[in-house]
C-alpha positions as CSV (number, residue, x, y, z in Angstrom):
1,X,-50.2,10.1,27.6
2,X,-50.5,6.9,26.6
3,X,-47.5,4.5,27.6
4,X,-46.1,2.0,25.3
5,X,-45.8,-1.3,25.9
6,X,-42.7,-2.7,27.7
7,X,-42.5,-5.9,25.9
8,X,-44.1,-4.2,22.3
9,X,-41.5,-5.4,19.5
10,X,-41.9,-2.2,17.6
11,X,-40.7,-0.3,21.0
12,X,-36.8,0.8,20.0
13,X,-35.7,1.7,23.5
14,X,-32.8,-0.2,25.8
15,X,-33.4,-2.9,28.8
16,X,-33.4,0.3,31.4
17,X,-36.8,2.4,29.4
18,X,-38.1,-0.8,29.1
19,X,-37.6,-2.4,32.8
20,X,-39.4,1.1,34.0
21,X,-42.5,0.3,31.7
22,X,-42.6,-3.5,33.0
23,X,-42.1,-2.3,36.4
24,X,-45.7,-0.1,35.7
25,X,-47.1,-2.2,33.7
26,X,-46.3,-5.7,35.2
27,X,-45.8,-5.0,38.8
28,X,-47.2,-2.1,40.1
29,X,-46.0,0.2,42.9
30,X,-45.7,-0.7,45.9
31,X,-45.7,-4.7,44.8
32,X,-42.4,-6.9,45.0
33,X,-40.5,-9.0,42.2
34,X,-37.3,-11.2,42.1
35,X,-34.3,-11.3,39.7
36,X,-36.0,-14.3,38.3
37,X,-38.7,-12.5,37.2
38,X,-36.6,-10.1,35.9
39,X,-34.5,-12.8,33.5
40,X,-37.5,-14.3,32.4
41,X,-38.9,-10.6,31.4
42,X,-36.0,-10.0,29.9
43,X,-34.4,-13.4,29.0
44,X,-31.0,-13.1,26.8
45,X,-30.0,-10.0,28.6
46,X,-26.9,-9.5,30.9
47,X,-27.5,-7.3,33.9
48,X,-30.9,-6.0,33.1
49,X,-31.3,-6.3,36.9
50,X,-28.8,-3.3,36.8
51,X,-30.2,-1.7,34.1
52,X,-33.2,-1.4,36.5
53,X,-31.0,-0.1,39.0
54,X,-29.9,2.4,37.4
55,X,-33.6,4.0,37.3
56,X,-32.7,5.2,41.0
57,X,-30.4,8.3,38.7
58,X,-33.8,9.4,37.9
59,X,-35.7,9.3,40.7
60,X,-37.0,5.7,40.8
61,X,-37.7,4.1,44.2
62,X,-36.7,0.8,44.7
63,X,-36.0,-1.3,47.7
64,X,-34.1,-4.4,48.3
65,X,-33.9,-6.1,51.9
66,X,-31.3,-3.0,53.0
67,X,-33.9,-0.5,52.6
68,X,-36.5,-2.5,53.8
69,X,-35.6,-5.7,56.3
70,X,-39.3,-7.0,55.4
71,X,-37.9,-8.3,52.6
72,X,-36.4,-11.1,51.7
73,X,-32.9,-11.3,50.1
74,X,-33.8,-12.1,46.6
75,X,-36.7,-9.6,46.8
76,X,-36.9,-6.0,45.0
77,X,-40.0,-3.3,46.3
78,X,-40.9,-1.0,43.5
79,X,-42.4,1.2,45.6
80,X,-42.7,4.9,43.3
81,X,-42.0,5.5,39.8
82,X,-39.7,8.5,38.9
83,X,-38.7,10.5,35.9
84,X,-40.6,9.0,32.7
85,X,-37.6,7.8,31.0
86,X,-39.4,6.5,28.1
87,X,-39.6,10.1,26.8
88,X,-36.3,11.4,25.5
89,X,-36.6,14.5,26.2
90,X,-37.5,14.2,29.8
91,X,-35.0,11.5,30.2
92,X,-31.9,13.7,28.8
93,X,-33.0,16.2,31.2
94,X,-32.7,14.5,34.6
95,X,-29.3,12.4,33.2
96,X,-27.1,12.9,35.8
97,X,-24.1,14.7,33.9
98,X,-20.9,16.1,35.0
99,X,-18.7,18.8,32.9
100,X,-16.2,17.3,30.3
101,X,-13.2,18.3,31.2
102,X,-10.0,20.0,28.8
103,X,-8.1,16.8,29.2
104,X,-11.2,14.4,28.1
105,X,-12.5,16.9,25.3
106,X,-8.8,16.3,23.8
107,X,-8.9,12.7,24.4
108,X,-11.7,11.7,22.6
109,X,-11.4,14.3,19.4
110,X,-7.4,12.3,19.3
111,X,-9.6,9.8,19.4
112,X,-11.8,10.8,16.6
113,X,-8.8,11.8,14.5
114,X,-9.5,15.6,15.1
115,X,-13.0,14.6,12.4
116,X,-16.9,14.9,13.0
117,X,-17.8,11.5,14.2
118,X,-20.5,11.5,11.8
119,X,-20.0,13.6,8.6
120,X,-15.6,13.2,8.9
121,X,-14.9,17.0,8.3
122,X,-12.0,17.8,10.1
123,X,-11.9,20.9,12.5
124,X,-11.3,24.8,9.8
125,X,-12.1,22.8,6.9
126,X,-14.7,23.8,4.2
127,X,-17.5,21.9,4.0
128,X,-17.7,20.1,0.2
129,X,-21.0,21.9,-0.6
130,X,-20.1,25.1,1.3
131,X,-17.2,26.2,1.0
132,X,-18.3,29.7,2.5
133,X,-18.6,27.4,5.5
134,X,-15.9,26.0,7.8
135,X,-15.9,23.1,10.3
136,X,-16.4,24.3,14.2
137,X,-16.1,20.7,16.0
138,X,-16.9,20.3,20.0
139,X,-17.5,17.4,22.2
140,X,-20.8,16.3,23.0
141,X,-22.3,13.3,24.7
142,X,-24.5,10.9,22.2
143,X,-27.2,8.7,24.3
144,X,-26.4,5.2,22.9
145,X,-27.9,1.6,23.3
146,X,-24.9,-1.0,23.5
147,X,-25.2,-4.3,22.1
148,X,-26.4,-6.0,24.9
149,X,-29.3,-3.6,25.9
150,X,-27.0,-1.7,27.7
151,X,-27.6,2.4,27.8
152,X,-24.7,5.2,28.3
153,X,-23.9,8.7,27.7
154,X,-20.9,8.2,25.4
155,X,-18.5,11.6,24.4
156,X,-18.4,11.8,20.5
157,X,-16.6,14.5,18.5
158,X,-19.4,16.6,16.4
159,X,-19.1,19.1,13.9
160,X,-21.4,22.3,14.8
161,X,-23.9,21.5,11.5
162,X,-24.4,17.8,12.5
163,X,-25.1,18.3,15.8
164,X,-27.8,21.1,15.0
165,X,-29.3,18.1,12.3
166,X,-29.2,16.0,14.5
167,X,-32.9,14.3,16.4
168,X,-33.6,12.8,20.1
169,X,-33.4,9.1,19.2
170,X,-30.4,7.2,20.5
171,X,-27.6,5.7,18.8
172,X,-28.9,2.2,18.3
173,X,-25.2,0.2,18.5
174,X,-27.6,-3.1,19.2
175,X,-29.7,-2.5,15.6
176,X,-26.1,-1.5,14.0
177,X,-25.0,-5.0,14.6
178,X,-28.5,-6.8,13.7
179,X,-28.0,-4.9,10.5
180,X,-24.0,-6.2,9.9
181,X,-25.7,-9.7,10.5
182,X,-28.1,-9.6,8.0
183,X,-25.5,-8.5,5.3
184,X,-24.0,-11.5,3.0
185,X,-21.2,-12.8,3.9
186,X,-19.5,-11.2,1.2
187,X,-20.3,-7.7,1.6
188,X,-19.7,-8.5,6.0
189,X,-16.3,-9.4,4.9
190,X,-15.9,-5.7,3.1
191,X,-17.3,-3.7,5.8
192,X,-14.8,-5.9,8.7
193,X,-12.3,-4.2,6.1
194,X,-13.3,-1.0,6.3
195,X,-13.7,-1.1,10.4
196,X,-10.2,-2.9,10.7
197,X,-8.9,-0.1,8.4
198,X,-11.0,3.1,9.9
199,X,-12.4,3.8,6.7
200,X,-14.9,3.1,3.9
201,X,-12.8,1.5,0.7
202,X,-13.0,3.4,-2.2
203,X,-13.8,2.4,-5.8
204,X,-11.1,4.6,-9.0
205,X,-14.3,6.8,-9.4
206,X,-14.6,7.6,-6.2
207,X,-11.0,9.0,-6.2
208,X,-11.0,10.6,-8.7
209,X,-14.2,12.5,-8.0
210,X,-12.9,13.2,-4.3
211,X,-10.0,14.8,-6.0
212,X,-11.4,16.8,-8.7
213,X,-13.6,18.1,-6.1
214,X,-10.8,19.3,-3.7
215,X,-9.5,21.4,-6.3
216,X,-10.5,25.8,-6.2
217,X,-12.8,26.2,-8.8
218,X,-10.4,27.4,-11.4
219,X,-8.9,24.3,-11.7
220,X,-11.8,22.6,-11.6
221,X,-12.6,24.5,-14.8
222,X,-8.9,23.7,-16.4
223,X,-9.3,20.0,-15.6
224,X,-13.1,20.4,-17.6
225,X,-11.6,22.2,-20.9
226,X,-9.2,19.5,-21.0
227,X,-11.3,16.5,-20.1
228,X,-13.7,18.3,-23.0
229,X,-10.8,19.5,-25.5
């Protein structure tokens, strides 16, 4: 398998997938490097140092001068690689992970206002465009790069059909906020709105539509004869 690149601009992976490339790529097993080093690899990034730290979940091996009193204090040993983090798959699989327990399932779907994170069904309700089909939601944890580079597991509330949609990639939190940067400042203004508030405004249309479609089907057909009539 060909690796990619650590420093390849098309490569959308956080500081930590990226740190274990550079560390293979750059400088080699059993070879030392410096925190410096690390800055000016990554400059513009808090902690990446720790990001590379955090490689020892998975297996990494790497010494500072308490592992190894050869070294000197502001040197780091890479001395084996572990778990190819790069590869989602592979990574999810070694995450270290405890259960979520009853108390933090119900935290976070208070949280989420008792609605799918990502579609906003709540939990029994028909789905829109299947409403043979009701909302199961659970708690499940969403691999997400912060901001700053930063990776986590982070608990989101799920309904069952979204989750089974969903793909490996990460939540990219640090490409959400490029994106709100490249918007106007007129439509940035809107969407602050909409975050401040917790929702997406809505145009008369888009009431009325929402409502007309919340109604059985028989009504539906009333409010069409008189709409029509």
């Amino acid at each position: 398998m060909t690796l990619p690149a650590w420093d390849a601009p098309e490569l959308k992976a956080g500081t930590m997938v990226r740190g274990a490339l550079w560390l293979i790529q750059v400088v080699g097993e059993g070879h030392t490097f410096t925190k410096e080093q690390i800055r000016s690899a990554f400059p513009g990034i808090s902690q990446a140092d720790r990001r590379i730290r955090d490689l020892r979940d998975y297996g990494w091996v790497v010494f500072t001068n308490a592992d190894d009193a050869t070294l000197m204090a502001e040197d780091q040993r890479f001395v084996k690689a572990g778990v190819p983090v790069w590869d989602p798959a592979a990574r999810r699989a070694a995450a270290p992970q405890k259960a979520i327990s009853n108390k933090e399932k119900q935290a976070v779907m208070a949280r989420d206002d008792y609605m799918c994170s990502i579609c906003g069904v709540s939990g029994g309700e028909a789905y829109v465009d299947d409403s043979n089909q009701t909302a199961v939601l659970s708690i499940t944890r969403r691999e997400t790069v912060l901001p700053d580079g930063q990776e986590r597991i982070l608990l989101v509330t799920e309904c069952k059909r979204c989750r089974a949609g969903s793909d490996d990639r990460p939540a990219r939190a640090d490409e959400t906020v490029a994106d709100i940067k490249a918007l106007d400042p007129n439509d940035r203004r809107r969407l602050l709105r909409w975050i401040e508030r917790g929702r997406r405004g809505s145009t008369a249309l888009d009431r009325a539509w929402n409502n007309y479609r919340r109604l059985p089907a028989d009504a539906r057909d009333e409010v069409r004869t008189t709409l029509e009539g």
